[in-house]
C-alpha positions in Angstrom: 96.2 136.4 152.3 96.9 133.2 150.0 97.9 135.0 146.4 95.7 132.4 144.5 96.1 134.0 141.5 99.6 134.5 141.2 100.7 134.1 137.6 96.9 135.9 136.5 97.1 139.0 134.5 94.1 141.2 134.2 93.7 143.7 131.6 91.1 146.6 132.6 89.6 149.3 130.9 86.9 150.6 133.5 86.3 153.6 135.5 84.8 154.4 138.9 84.4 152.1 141.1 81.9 148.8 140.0 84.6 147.4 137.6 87.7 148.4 138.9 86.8 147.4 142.6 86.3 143.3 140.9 90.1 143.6 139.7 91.4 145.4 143.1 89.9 141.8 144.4 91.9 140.1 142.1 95.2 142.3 143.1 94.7 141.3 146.9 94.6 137.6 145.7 97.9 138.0 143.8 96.4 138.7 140.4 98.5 141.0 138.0 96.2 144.0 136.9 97.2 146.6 134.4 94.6 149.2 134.5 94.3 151.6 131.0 93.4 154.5 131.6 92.8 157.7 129.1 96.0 159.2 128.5 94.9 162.7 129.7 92.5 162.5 132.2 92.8 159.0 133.7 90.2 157.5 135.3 87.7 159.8 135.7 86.9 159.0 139.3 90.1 161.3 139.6 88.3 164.1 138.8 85.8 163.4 141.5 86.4 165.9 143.9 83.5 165.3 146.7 81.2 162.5 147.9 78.5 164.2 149.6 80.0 166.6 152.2 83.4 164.9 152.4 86.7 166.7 150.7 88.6 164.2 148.4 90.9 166.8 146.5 93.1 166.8 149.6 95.7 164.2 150.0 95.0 160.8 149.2 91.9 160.1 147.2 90.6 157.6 149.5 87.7 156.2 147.2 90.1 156.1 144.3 92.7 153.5 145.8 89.5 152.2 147.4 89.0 150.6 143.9 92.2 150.6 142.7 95.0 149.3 145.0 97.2 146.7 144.4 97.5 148.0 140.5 99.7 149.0 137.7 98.4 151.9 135.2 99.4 152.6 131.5 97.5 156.0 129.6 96.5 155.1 126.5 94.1 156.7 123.7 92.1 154.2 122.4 90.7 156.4 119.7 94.3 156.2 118.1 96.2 153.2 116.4 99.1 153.6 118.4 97.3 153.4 121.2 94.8 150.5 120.2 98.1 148.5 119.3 99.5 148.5 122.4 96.3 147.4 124.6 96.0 144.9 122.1 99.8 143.8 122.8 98.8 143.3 126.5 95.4 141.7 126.0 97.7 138.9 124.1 100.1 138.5 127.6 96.5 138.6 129.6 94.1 135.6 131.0 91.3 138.4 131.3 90.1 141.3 130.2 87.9 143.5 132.2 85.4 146.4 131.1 82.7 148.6 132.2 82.4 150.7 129.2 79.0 150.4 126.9 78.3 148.9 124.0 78.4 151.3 121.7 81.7 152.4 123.1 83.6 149.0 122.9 82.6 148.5 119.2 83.7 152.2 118.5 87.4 151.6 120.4 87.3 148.3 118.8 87.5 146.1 122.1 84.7 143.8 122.2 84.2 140.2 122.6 85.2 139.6 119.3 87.7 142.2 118.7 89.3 141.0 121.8 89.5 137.4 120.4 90.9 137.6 117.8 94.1 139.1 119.1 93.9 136.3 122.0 91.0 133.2 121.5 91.7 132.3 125.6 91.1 135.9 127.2 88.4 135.7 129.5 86.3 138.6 128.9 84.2 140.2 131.3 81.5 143.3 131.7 80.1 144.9 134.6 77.0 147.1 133.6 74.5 148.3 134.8 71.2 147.0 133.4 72.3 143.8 131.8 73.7 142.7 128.5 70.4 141.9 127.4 66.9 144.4 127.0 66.0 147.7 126.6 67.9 149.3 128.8 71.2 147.3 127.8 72.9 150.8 126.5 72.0 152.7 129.5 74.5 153.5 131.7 74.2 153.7 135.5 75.4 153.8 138.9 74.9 151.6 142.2 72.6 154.2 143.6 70.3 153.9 140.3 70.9 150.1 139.3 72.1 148.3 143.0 69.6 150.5 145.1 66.7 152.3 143.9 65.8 149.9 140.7 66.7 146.1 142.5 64.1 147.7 145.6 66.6 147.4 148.3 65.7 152.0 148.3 61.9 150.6 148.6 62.2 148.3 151.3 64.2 150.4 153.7 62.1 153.7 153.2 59.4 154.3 155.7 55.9 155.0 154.7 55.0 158.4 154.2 58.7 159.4 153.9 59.2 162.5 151.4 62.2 160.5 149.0 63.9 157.2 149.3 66.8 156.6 151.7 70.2 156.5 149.9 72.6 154.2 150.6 74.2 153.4 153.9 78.0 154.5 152.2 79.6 155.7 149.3 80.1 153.0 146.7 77.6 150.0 148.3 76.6 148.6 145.7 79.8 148.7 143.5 81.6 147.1 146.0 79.2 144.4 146.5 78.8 144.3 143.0 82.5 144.4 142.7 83.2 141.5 144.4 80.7 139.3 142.3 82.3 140.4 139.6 85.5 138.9 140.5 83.6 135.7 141.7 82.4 135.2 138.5 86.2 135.6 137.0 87.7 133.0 139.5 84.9 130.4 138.1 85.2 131.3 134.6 89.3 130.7 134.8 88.3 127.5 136.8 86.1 126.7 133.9 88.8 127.8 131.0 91.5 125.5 133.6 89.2 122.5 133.3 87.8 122.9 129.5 89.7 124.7 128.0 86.9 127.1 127.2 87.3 130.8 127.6 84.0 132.3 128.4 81.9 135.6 128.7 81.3 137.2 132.5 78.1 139.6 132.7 77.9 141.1 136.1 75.1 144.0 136.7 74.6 146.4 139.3 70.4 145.6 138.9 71.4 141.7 139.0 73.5 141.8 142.1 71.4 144.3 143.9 68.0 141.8 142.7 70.5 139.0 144.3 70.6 140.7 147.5 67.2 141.2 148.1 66.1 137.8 146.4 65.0 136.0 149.6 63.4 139.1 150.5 61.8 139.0 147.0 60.9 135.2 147.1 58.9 135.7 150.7 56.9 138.8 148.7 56.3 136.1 145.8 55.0 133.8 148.3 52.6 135.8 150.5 51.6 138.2 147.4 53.0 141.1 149.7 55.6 143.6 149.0 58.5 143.2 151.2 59.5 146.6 152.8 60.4 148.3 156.4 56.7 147.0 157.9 57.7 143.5 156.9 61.1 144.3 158.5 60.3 146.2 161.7 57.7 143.4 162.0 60.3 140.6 162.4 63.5 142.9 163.9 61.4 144.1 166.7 58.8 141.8 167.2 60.1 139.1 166.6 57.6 136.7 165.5 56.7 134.2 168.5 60.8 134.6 169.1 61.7 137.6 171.7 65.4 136.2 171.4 65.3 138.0 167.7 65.9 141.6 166.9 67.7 144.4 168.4 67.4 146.1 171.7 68.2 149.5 172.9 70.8 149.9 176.1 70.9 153.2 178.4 73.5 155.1 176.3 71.1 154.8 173.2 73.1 151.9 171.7 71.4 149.0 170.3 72.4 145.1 171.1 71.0 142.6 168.1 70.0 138.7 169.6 69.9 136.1 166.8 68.7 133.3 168.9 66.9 131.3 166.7 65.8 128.3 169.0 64.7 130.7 171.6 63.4 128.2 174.1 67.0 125.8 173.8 68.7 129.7 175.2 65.8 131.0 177.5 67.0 129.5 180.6 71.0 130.8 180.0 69.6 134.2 178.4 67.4 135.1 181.8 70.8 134.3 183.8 72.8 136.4 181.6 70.4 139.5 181.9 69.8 139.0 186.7 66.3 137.5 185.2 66.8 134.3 186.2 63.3 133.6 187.6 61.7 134.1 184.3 63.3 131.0 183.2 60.3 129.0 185.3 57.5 131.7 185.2 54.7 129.9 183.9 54.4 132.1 181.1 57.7 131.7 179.8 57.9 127.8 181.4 58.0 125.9 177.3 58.4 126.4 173.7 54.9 127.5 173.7 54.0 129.7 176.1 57.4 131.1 175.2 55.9 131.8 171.4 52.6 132.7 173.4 53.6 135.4 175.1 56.7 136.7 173.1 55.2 140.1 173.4 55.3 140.1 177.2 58.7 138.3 177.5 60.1 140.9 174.8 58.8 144.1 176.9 60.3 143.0 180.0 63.6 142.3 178.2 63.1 146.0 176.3 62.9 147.4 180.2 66.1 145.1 181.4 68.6 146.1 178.6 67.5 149.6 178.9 69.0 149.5 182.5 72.8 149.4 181.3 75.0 150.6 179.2 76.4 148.9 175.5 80.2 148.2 177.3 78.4 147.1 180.6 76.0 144.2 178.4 79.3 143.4 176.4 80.7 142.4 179.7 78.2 140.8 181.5 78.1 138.5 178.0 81.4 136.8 178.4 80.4 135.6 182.3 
């Protein structure tokens, strides 16, 4: 990978995952990152012993260096002068500083914005939380399941109706890695922006805001047709496929599932019904145009439900590439 941010030093004071997983970003592009953490515990994602039903206490703590490879680490406690003196000795040598911790908590340690500036006026300072800097919840702490997930409706729309609790996340730190690597987008513009005006300016990253961010065209179809978006909405155009049977997924013999993202379904129909020993569909009268195509999508999509079901995933991945 290109180190594009050779000669970038990042001073972080963050724990878990959302925060550190922006500067582990950084690290793969060639960024120097010193991570602080408490001088007796460290982070305290070390202490984290199990995600779910998976063992982490044994060898390598895979969701630690998950969020934190590529780093260097200094203990230091904050709460003492000795301590304070030296992170502010590093923020002075640094191009950004990088924090997760809430705002009561940086004006108690003494490493806000302004506390910050004042031992170097260029930092770039930056905060991943998890409600926003602004509002009533901007002291609350919380995670990707809480903030990414369940509050920004992506839990909502993937829960089917009638279902006792909301579907978790597909994997263990979703959000915060997603959220992670907005974070670190928003650092490469703001040193862009420092590079060109000379400006050094304030990065707010939130789990709710990047979770809202990936459901927002999701969120501007509900606007639009006054409908909550959710798995109806979803099945609706996966496995129907409005007026487009070359859209969606479809299940092969050994219960694997091939997706088609054939958005001009009529320019493909003719090479698709050759691909899948269908060729005569191509010229069925039903099938024949654009619009008998849209017509009678329902039809075309049941035959090709019957077809894929006849071989297996490996079998359809080779008859592709003919």
């Amino acid at each position: 990978m290109t180190k594009t941010m050779e000669g970038i030093r990042v001073l972080e004071v963050a724990e878990h995952t959302f925060v550190p997983a922006a500067s582990a970003v950084l690290a793969d592009w060639g960024a120097d990152v010193i991570k602080v953490e408490h001088a007796v515990r460290g982070d305290a994602m070390r202490g984290l012993g199990r995600i779910g039903v998976l063992d982490l206490s044994k060898g390598v703590h895979v969701i630690l260096e998950h969020s934190n490879r590529g780093k260097r680490s200094i203990g230091l406690d904050l709460a003492q002068s000795d301590g304070l003196d030296v992170l502010y000795a590093i923020a002075k040598t640094s191009d950004v500083f990088l924090t997760n911790k809430q705002p009561q908590v940086l004006d108690k340690l003494k490493i806000s914005v302004d506390d910050l500036r004042a031992q170097n006026p260029d930092i770039i300072y930056a905060r991943g939380t998890a409600f926003g800097p602004k509002g009533p919840d901007r002291e609350r702490g919380g995670y990707d399941m809480t903030g990414f997930w369940c509050r920004a409706a992506s839990a909502a729309a993937i829960t089917p109706p009638g279902f006792p609790s909301a579907l978790p996340q597909p994997a263990p730190a979703y959000g915060d890695s997603i959220g992670g690597m907005t974070i670190a987008g928003g650092i490469a513009a703001a040193l862009l922006r420092r590079e060109r005006t000379g400006e050094a300016g304030v990065v707010d990253v939130s789990l709710l805001g990047s979770g809202a961010w990936a459901m927002s065209a999701a969120i501007a179809l509900s606007l639009q047709n006054e409908a909550p978006w959710g798995l109806t909405s979803m099945a609706t155009q996966a496995s129907r496929g409005p007026g487009n049977p070359l859209t969606g997924t479809y299940k092969t013999r050994d219960e694997r599932f091939v997706c088609f993202v054939m958005l001009q379904a009529f320019a493909y129909w003719p090479d698709f019904c050759g691909h899948i020993g269908r060729p005569e569909l191509a010229s069925d009268p039903r099938f024949d145009s654009h619009e008998n195509l849209a017509t009678n999508a329902g039809l075309a999509r049941e035959i090709i439900s019957e077809v894929m079901a006849t071989r297996t995933l490996a079998e359809w991945t080779a008859a592709s590439r003919h």
